[in-house]
Structure formats: structure tokens, C-alpha cells
C-alpha positions, 0 to 999 in steps of 0.5 A: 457431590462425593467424598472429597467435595464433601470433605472439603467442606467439612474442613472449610466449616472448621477454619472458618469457626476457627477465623472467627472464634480467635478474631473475637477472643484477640480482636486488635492484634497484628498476629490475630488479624494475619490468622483470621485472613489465613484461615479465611482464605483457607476457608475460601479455598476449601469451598471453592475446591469442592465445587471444583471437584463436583463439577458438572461440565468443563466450563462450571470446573474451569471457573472454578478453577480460576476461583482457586487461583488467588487463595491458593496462591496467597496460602503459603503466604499468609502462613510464613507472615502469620508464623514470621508475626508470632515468633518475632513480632516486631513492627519491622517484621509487620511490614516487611513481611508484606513482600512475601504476597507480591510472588503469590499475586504476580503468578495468580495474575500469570495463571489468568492471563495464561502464561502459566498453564495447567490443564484440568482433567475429569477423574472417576473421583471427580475433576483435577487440576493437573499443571505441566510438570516440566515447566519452569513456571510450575516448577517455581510455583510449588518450589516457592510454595514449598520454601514458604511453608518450610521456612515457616514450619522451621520457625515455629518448631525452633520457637517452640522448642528453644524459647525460655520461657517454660510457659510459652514452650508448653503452649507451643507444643500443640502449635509445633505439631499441628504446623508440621502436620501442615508443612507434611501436608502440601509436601506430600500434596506436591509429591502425589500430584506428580505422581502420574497416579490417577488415585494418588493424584486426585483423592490423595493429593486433595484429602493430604492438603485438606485434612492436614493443613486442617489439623494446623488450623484445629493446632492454633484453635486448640492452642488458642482456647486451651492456653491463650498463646497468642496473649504471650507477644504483647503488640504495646510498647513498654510506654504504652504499657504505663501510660494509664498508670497513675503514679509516676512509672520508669522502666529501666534496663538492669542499670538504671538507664531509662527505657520508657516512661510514663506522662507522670515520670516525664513531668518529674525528669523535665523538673529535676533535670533541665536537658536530656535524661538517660538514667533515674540516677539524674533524677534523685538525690538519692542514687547512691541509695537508689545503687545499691537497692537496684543491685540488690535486686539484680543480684536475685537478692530481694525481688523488690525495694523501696528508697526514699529519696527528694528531688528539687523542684525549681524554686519550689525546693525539695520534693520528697517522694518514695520509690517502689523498685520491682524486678523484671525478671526473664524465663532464668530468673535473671533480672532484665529490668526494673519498674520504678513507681515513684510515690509522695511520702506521707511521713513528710506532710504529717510532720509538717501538719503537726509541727508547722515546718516551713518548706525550707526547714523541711528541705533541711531535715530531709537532707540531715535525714539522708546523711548530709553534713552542715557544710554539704547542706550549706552547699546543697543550698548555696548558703553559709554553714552559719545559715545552716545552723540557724536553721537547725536552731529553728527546727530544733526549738519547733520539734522540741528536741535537743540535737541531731541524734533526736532528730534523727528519731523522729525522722524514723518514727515518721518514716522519713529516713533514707535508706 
């Protein structure tokens, strides 16, 4: 055993500490799993290589040679798929990168059946693989190779360098590094094996591959234990995000318009509204106060606000509920978004305990309390403005209060106003 075989599995026990230690940490992610068969396969090709280098006869170098055959030329591969998962990491992306294995599968098949040859030769240094430079096979086989990793070191590096998040670029800077060590690596590797140098051939060649490539595989270790980069693509869409939030929740674009929503916040859009909802401003009475407190915050004004607002609830009339508005904000400081976490105001119910209001006298002050005129109340309602008045006579002679004025009062003292 010599110095390059013992190299390589040095460089082997590293990736495959690294394969397990990331698939514990992240276990569950599309990302973390394309690492783990990455640096598996790696692993594979590694320890294969340093048979194949100390090989003892031909026949033991050539089967080890054919053992090189699919890890190797599934590595290129499984880096752009892992890269292609980590900067863009959209579902499209998951599936559609599964084409990338089919060119590395057809010339491992090739190579066994023998129409793509490579010869292998024994060294002072140890056993080596040498293809036939000329061919177009070989040709296509590194010039694919070679745009896998290219493109894939491309992908990082502009992540990296342009993403505007300030945390994701300080995570990333380890990254970009160890994956242009990577991509120097198996370029340089090309270059030595055509080299026509013995050395260059078989000692430069293999310790350029291995030791580079495994600093890429130290990159990742390091970015992962030092920074959990790869926490940064959540794979939950924003309705599984909610769903285990026991509130009603909306995520909404910085308009209003509903992007996801929970089971909670489903239930009370299919009861305010009978048809398709495409905004939380069909939901609530209050959208004009709900306006205004959503451009409030995506003018950077305030990063959250509450209304309180009621929606009406088939005959079981008004339903009055709290709105907890928060800002999502991006890497600039720029509003993107809102959560809208809708609560039960319980300023509604103390009233109602103490002063024994019925639901219909409560629907009344609640639509006097958000600024409605007895007309529009009667409207509201479907009702005469007599009626209307009757039922204030009602709920003045129940609150022992005089007018509208004192009305208004007692709704603030139990925190019923809208905004």
C-alpha cells in the first residue's frame, strides 16, 4: 500500500464522517439527502481507488477499475443536483435535475460493455487508469464532466456572492471556497492525465482529485457545524409552515392578497364569504382599517399592528375577532408580506357577561363602535332606522348610559373600539 492509496482513504474516512454527520443533523431535507449520496459516493470512489492503485496483479487493478466505473461517473452529477438544490431548491428543480444522472449512467454502461476504452497501465507509483485521449468518447466524458462541475461552482459562487441576505452570504463564504477548490480540482486532474508525464500522470493527477475535492466535502462540514447553512431553504411550503398554529393564520402578499392560509383561517373565509377568497379584505368588516394598518407597516413605519374588526357568521351574526398584523420583511428591510393571526376579542364577552347583551344588541354596538351611522346600521341589518333606534333605546337602558358619546366610552374602556 503507498502513499496515494493510503491518501485516498484518509480522504475516504472524512467524506463518510461528513455523509453521516450532516444526514443526522438535517435528516428529512431534499438537499441533505443529494449531499449524503454525494459524499457516499465520493467515499465509494475513494476507497475503490486505493485498491485500484495497489493493485497486486492486472486482473485485481481491472476489477477495480470497473468498481470506479459508476461512482465516478455519477460525481459530477450528484454535485450540480446537490448545488442546483441548495440555491434554487424549488420542487421543479428536484425532479428535473434527475436528468443530469442519465449521461453519467449511459457511459458507465458504455465503458462495461467496452465501447468506450481506457487502458490501464502499471507505474513506479502504483496502477492507472490511462483512456485514449483522441477519442471522442473520452472527449465527451471529461468535457461533460468538466461542465457539471463548472456550471455547478458557477452556481454557488453567484449565490454566494449575490444573495441579499447578509446571513446566508457569511454562510456561504466557506462554501464558495471549498467548491472552487473542488472545481480546480478535477480540472487540474483532466490537465495532469493528458499530460504524457508519468508522475503528473498518476501521483498528480489522483492527490489534485482527492485532496481538493475533499477540502469541498471539509467546505460543507464546516458550513454546516459552524453556521447550519443548509437550515436557510426551508423544504415546507408557507401553508405547511402554519398548519400546526392553533390561531387562525393568513400569509398574504404586501397587498393583502392571500398566499396560504391555515385550517383555522380556511374555516373563517368559507363562513364570511360564500365563493372563492383571494384577499383578507373580503373577510373583514374592517378593511378599510385593515388598509390602512397593512400600509402602515409596508411603509417601514411600524413592524406590526392589530385591528379589531367582526365578520358575520351566517345566522349567527357578527363575530368579533382581533387581528395581529406582522411584517415580513427581506434581506433590505423591505416589506414582502404579512402574517395575519386572528384572535377572539375578549373585551366582547366581559361586556356581554356583565351587562347581559344579547348577540343582536352586541352586533349593534360593534358596528356603532367601528363608526357606523343608524342608516348604514339599518342597512347592514336589513331593517328599518326605527328598528335600529329601538335597539339602542335597548342597549342604552341595559348599560345605563345616556347617548352615543357614553357609548363610545365604554366601548374603549372594554377595548372594543376599531381602530
Amino acid at each position: 500500500m503507498n502513499l496515494i492509496s493510503v491518501t485516498y482513504l484518509v480522504c475516504a474516512f472524512i467524506s463518510f464522517e461528513s455523509a453521516i454527520t450532516v444526514l443526522r443533523t438535517r435528516k428529512g431535507r431534499a438537499v441533505t439527502r443529494v449531499y449524503t449520496f454525494f459524499a457516499l459516493d465520493f467515499t465509494l470512489l475513494c476507497i475503490f481507488f486505493s485498491q485500484f492503485v495497489a493493485s497486486s496483479s492486472h486482473d485485481a487493478a481491472w476489477f477495480w477499475n470497473r468498481a470506479t466505473l459508476l461512482p465516478g461517473n455519477l460525481l459530477a452529477a450528484l454535485f450540480l443536483h446537490y448545488v442546483l438544490l441548495l440555491t434554487v431548491n424549488k420542487f421543479s428543480v428536484r425532479w428535473s435535475a434527475l436528468l443530469l444522472y442519465l449521461p453519467g449512467l449511459y457511459m458507465s454502461a458504455a465503458m462495461f460493455q467496452g465501447k468506450i476504452i481506457s487502458t490501464i497501465v502499471k507505474t513506479p507509483y502504483g496502477w492507472d487508469n490511462v483512456p485514449e485521449s483522441m477519442v471522442p468518447s473520452t472527449l465527451l466524458i471529461f468535457g461533460l464532466q468538466a461542465l457539471y462541475l463548472l456550471a455547478g461552482a458557477a452556481g454557488i459562487v453567484v449565490w454566494g456572492m449575490h444573495t441579499p441576505y447578509a446571513r446566508v452570504h457569511v454562510q456561504a463564504r466557506p462554501l464558495v471556497l471549498a467548491t472552487l477548490a473542488g472545481a480546480c480540482s478535477f480540472l487540474a486532474t483532466i490537465i495532469l492525465v493528458f499530460s504524457g508525464n508519468s508522475f503528473l500522470v498518476t501521483v498528480g493527477s489522483d492527490l489534485a482529485f482527492v485532496l481538493l475535492f475533499t477540502l469541498f466535502i471539509l467546505g460543507v462540514r464546516y458550513s454546516m457545524a459552524r453556521h447550519n447553512l443548509m437550515e436557510q431553504g426551508i423544504d415546507l411550503s408557507a401553508e405547511k409552515l402554519v398548519t400546526g398554529m392553533r390561531n387562525p393564520v393568513f400569509i398574504t402578499d404586501s397587498g393583502g392578497g392571500i398566499l396560504a392560509m391555515n385550517q383555522g383561517a380556511r374555516e373563517l373565509a368559507r363562513a364570511a364569504v360564500h365563493g372563492r377568497v383571494s384577499s383578507v379584505q373580503q373577510i373583514f368588516s374592517c378593511s378599510r382599517e385593515l388598509v390602512d394598518e397593512l400600509e402602515v407597516i409596508r411603509k417601514g413605519i411600524a413592524c406590526s399592528g392589530s385591528v379589531l374588526c367582526a365578520i358575520r357568521i351566517g345566522q349567527a351574526g357578527l363575530c368579533p375577532l382581533s387581528l395581529r398584523l406582522e411584517g415580513i420583511m427581506d434581506g433590505q428591510d423591505v416589506c414582502r408580506g404579512f402574517f395575519i393571526i386572528a384572535g377572539s376579542q375578549t373585551g366582547i364577552s366581559a361586556m356581554r357577561s356583565r351587562y347581559r347583551v344579547t348577540a343582536r344588541q352586541m352586533e349593534v354596538i360593534c358596528l356603532a363602535a367601528s363608526g357606523r351611522s343608524n342608516e348604514q346600521i339599518a342597512e347592514e341589518f336589513g331593517v328599518s332606522r326605527r328598528t335600529v333606534e329601538r335597539h339602542f333605546f335597548n342597549i342604552y337602558n341595559r348599560l345605563a348610559i345616556n347617548n352615543r358619546v357614553e357609548l363610545l366610552n365604554l366601548c374603549r374602556r372594554y377595548n372594543i373600539l376599531s381602530n
